[in-house]
Structures are given as structure tokens and as C-alpha cells.
N, C-alpha and C positions, 0 to 999 in steps of 0.2 A: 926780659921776656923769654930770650933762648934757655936762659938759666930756670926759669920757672919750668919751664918746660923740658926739660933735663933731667930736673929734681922730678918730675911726675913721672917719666919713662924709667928712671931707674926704682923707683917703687914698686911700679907697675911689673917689674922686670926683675925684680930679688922676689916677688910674691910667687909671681911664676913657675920660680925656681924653687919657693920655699913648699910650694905644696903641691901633690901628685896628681896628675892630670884626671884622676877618677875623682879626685873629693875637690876638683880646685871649682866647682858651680858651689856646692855648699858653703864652704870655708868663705869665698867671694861675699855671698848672700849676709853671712853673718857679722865678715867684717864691716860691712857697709851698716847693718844694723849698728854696729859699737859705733862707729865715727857718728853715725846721726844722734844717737843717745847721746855723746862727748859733748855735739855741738848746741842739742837741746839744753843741756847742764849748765855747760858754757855762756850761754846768752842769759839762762835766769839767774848764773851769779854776778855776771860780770855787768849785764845793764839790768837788769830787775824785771826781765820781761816777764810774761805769764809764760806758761809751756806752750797753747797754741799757738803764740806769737813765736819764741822761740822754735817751735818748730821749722813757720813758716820761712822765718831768716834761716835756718840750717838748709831746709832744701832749697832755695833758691840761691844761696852760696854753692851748694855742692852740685847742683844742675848749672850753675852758670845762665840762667836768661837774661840776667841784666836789670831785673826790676831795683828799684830804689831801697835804702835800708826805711824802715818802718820811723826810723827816727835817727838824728845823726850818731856816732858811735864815738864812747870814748877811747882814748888813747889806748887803753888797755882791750877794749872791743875791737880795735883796727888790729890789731897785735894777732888775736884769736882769731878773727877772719880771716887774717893774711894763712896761719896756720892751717885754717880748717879747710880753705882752698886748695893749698898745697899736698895737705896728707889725700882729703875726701877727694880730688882730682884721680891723682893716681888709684884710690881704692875704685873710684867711679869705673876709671878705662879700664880698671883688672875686671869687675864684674861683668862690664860691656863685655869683651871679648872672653869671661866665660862662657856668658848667654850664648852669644851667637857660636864661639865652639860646638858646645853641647847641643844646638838646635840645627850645626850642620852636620853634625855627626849621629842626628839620631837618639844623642841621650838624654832628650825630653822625655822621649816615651817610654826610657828606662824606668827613670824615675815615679813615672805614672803608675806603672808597672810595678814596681816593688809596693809601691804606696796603696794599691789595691791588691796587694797580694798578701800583706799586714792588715788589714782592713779585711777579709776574707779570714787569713787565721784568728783574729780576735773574737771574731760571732762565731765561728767555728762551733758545735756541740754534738757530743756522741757521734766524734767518729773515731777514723781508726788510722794509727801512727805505723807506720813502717818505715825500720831503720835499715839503712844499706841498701843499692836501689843498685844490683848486682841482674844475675841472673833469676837468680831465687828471689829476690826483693819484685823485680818488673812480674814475675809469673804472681806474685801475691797481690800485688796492685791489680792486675788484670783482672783476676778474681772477685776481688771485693767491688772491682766496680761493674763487673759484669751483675751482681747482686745489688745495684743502687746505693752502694757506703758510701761517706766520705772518705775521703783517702787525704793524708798528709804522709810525705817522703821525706825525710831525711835523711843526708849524705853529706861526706865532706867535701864532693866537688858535684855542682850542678852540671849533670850530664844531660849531652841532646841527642843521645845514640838511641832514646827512645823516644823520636820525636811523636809517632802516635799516639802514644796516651800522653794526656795531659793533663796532671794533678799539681795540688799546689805541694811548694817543694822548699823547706829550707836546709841551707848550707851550714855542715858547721858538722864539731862529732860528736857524736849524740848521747855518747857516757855522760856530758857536761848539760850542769842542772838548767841552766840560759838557756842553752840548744835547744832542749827537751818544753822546756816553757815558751817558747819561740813557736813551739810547735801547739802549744796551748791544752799540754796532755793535765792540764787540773779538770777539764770535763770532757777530756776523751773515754769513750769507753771500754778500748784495747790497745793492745802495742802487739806489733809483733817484729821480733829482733830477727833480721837476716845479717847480720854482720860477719865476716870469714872470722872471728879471732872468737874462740869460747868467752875469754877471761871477757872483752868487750861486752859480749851477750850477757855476761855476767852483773859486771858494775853498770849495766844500763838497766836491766832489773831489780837494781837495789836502789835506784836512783830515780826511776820510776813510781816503785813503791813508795818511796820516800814522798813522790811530788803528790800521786793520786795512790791515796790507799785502796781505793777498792777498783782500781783499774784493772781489768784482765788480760794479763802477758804470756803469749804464745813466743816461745823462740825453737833456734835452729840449735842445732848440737853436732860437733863435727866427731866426739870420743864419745865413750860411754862414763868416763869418771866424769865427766863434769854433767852429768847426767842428776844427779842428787845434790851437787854445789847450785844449779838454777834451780831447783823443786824447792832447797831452804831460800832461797831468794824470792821465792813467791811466785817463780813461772807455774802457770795452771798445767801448760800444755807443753812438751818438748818433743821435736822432731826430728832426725837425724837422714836427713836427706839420701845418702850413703847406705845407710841399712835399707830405709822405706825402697830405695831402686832396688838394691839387690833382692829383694822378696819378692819384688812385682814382676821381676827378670825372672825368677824362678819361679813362680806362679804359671807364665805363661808355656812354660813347656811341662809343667803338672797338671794344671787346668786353664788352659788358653780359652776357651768357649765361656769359662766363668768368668773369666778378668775384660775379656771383650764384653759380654754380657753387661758387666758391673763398670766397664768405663762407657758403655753406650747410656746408662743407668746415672748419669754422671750427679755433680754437682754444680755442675760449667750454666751459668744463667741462660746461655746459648743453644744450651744442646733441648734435641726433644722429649725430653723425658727428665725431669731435675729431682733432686731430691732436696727438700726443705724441713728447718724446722720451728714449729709456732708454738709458740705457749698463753696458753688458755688466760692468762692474768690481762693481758692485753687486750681481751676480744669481749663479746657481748655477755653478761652475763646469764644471760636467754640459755645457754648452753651447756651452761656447767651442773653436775651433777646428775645431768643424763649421761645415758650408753649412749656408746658407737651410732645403735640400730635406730635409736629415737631422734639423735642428732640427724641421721639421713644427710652426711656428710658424700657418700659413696652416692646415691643416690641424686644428690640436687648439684653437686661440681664434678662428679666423675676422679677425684679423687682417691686414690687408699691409704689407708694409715696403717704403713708396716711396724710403729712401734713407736711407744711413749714411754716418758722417764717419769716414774713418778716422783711427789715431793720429799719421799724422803732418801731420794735416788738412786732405787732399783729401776732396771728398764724392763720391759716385758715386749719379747718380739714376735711382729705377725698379733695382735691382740683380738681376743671374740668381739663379737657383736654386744655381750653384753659390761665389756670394760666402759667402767665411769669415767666422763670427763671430769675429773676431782679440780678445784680450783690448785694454781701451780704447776699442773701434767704441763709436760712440752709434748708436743706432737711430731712424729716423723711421718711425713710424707712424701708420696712419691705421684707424679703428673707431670701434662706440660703445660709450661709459663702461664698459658692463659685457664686452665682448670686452676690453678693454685692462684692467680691473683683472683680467681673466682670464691675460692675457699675463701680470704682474706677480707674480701666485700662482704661476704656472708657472715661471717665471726664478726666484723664491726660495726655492723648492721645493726 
């Protein structure tokens, strides 16, 4: 008996060792799957039982209660049991005291956690992917969700230095097709690259395009030569952080009153005054192919409409009274939060 149980402790004790204390609840989980499949197998070749029977003999070997065999075993069935005690023992105690590790340490609710956080990116649709969760990355998440977006982050280390916002977030680098598919960018409907390294922002736009061809990719740009390497990669939009300050720096000692003007004028979903923009294909078609003056836009939301793109994408700014709403126009407007979700009701109405 000491020796049975010796040969169990040292199972129990090279599994230990064999696998890393992050994956040793799963690995556990599984191996105990294999030994009961072994011993279901086992029992329907070696005594001819059905599988619910064989099952029944495999867990009551491997639980140890003591109930009686179903029928006596042959020589070669006492042989296998002797075996399946001895292995499914030790896999038994290695699983035990993964459980109770992981549920004294908390990492039940990891696993909950990842597991609906997978669950969350799979229904995921039309939202928006941002890569590198930097400084420039948190200022763009803050954004999109001051404006009600989905926001998915990706990064190659899950940081908690922004613990207030909280979006769902996977790990990994996001040049890599997995990564990017992880993130469920086949029905997103933007990316936008914050990564510090051009070449990065680069093969994640080619890589992108590749997964979702009609995705639309804003990135950052740190030079101006790789300015025209992402425009052939299919970024719509490129931004270079570096120039945009310096101009806004120099702005305000050229025209300080106009830049305070136009940041009080914002796009921040927070501020009083936002500027939006809607297109006409989405909203009621009650509306289209009247003017300005008939729609009584300015009139029934207190709205203004400084300017629309038309469809074949000219913009025209400050527009009359008598500019068509043409099916496809996008709308620029300018109001606070609750005039323009007033607009919104009205157009869907």
C-alpha cells in the first residue's frame, strides 16, 4: 500500500514539474479526460462491456468509492484496473490540487474572464481596432468611445496604467494575421495603427487589407517618406503627430482666438458644442431631395449644417438654404449632444 501510494505522489509530482503553473488547471482538465477515455476503451475491449457501463467502472475506479465491479473481471480486467488506479490516482490528486490552487489564488475568475472576453470579440461587428495602446493609442480610444464606438485594443503587453477606460483588449503584435483575427477585424469597420515603428504601421496595413478588404485604415506616421509607402498599402488616412502639434503650436501665436475658437468647437462627444458627421443613406427617405430650407433642419433641432460632401466628392462649405439633400450627401454639423441626437431621431423617424 505505501508503495501504491508513492508511485501516486511521484506522478502527481513530475506533472507538477512538467507543466507551468499558468496552464497546469487546463493540461490537469485534459489529462484526466485522456485516462477516462483509456479506461472507457479499456473495459469495452478487455470485458465487452457497453461504453455506459464502461464508463461507469472507469469513474468509480478513478473516484475510489468502493462500489462493486458490475460483474467479476478477468485476469486481464484486474491487470487494467490495477493500472488505471494507479495512473488515474495520481492524474486524479494532480487535478485536485490544480482546482483548489487556482480557486485559492483567484484564477477561476481569470479564466471566466478571458472566456467572455472571446465571447464578446467573436459577436463583435462594425467596430473599430486600434493598434498600440501608447499615449496616442489611449487618446484614440477615449475618442471613439466618447462617440459610442466599439473599441478593440491591441498590444503586445496588457497594460493596466489605464485602468479607466475599459475596452476589450487582446495581446499579441498585431503585424501577425492570428493577432489581427483575434481581434475579429473580418467585420470591423476601421483600424487605426498607433504603433511607434513606421515599417510596423506598414505590414499591419498590408495585413489588414489582406484580412478585410474594404476596411478603412487611419494610421500614425513618424517621417514623411513613409508617408506614400502607407497610401500604396491602402491607408485612407495618415497622420503625423509631430507636424499636426507643430502647426497647432504655431497657430496659436498667429491666431490664438481662432484655434481656442475651433477647440472649444470640438469633436470631444463631451464638449458643448461637437461637430458631427451624418449621411443621408442611413436616415428617412422623407428627406432627401429637398433643400436645407424645406428639410427645416435648423428650425425643428436648432442644428447648422456648415457643410456637405457630395456624392461625387466635392465638399461645399457653409451651404444655402437652397443646397439638395441628394441621396449619399454626408452632412457636417455643428450643435450640442442633445440637438444632434435630436437631428438623428428626426432623420430615422
Amino acid at each position: 500500500m505505501h508503495f501504491i501510494i508513492l508511485i501516486i505522489h511521484r506522478i502527481s509530482s513530475s506533472l507538477n514539474r512538467l507543466f507551468s503553473r499558468e496552464n497546469r488547471l487546463m493540461h490537469s482538465l485534459v489529462l484526466l479526460f485522456i485516462i477516462t477515455m483509456i479506461g472507457v476503451q479499456g473495459y469495452v475491449w478487455i470485458e465487452n462491456y457497453s461504453y455506459l457501463n464502461a464508463l461507469y467502472e472507469t469513474v468509480i475506479t478513478l473516484s475510489t468509492v468502493g462500489y462493486g465491479e458490475l460483474s467479476p473481471l478477468s485476469d486481464a480486467g484486474k491487470l487494467f484496473t490495477i493500472f488505471l488506479i494507479i495512473a488515474g490516482l495520481g492524474i486524479f490528486a494532480y487535478t485536485i490540487s490544480a482546482i483548489s490552487s487556482n480557486i485559492m489564488e483567484g484564477k477561476m475568475q481569470f479564466y471566466f474572464k478571458t472566456f467572455r472576453k472571446r465571447y464578446e470579440l467573436r459577436n463583435m461587428e462594425n467596430h473599430v481596432i486600434v493598434t498600440g495602446y501608447g499615449r496616442n493609442g489611449l487618446q484614440v480610444v477615449k475618442e471613439l468611445l466618447a462617440h459610442q464606438h466599439q473599441v478593440v485594443v491591441i498590444d503586445e503587453k496588457e497594460t493596466t496604467t489605464f485602468d479607466d477606460v475599459q475596452v476589450p483588449f487582446v495581446t499579441g503584435d498585431a503585424t501577425e494575421d492570428h493577432v489581427l483575427q483575434k481581434a475579429n477585424i473580418e467585420s470591423a469597420k476601421a483600424i487605426i495603427l498607433c504603433l511607434p515603428n513606421d515599417a510596423d504601421n506598414l505590414y499591419c496595413a498590408l495585413a489588414s487589407r489582406a484580412l478585410n478588404p474594404s476596411i478603412t485604415i487611419v494610421s500614425r506616421a513618424s517621417n514623411e517618406s513613409s508617408e506614400k509607402k502607407l497610401r500604396i498599402a491602402g491607408v485612407k488616412n495618415i497622420v503625423m503627430p509631430e507636424k499636426v502639434g507643430g502647426a497647432h503650436m504655431a497657430k496659436l501665436i498667429t491666431s490664438r482666438d481662432l484655434v481656442d475658437f475651433i477647440d472649444h468647437m470640438s469633436i470631444h462627444g463631451s464638449s458643448e458644442t461637437s461637430l458631427e458627421e451624418l449621411e443621408l443613406t442611413e436616415f428617412a427617405s422623407v428627406f432627401l431631395d429637398k433643400t436645407i430650407e424645406e428639410a427645416g433642419i435648423r428650425y425643428k433641432t436648432g442644428v447648422n449644417i456648415i457643410g456637405m460632401k457630395m456624392p461625387d466628392g466635392n465638399y461645399i462649405l457653409n451651404p444655402d438654404s437652397e443646397s439638395k439633400l441628394l441621396p449619399g450627401v454626408k452632412l457636417f454639423v455643428m450643435g450640442t449632444p442633445a440637438q444632434i441626437s435630436s437631428l438623428k431621431q428626426l432623420l430615422s423617424s
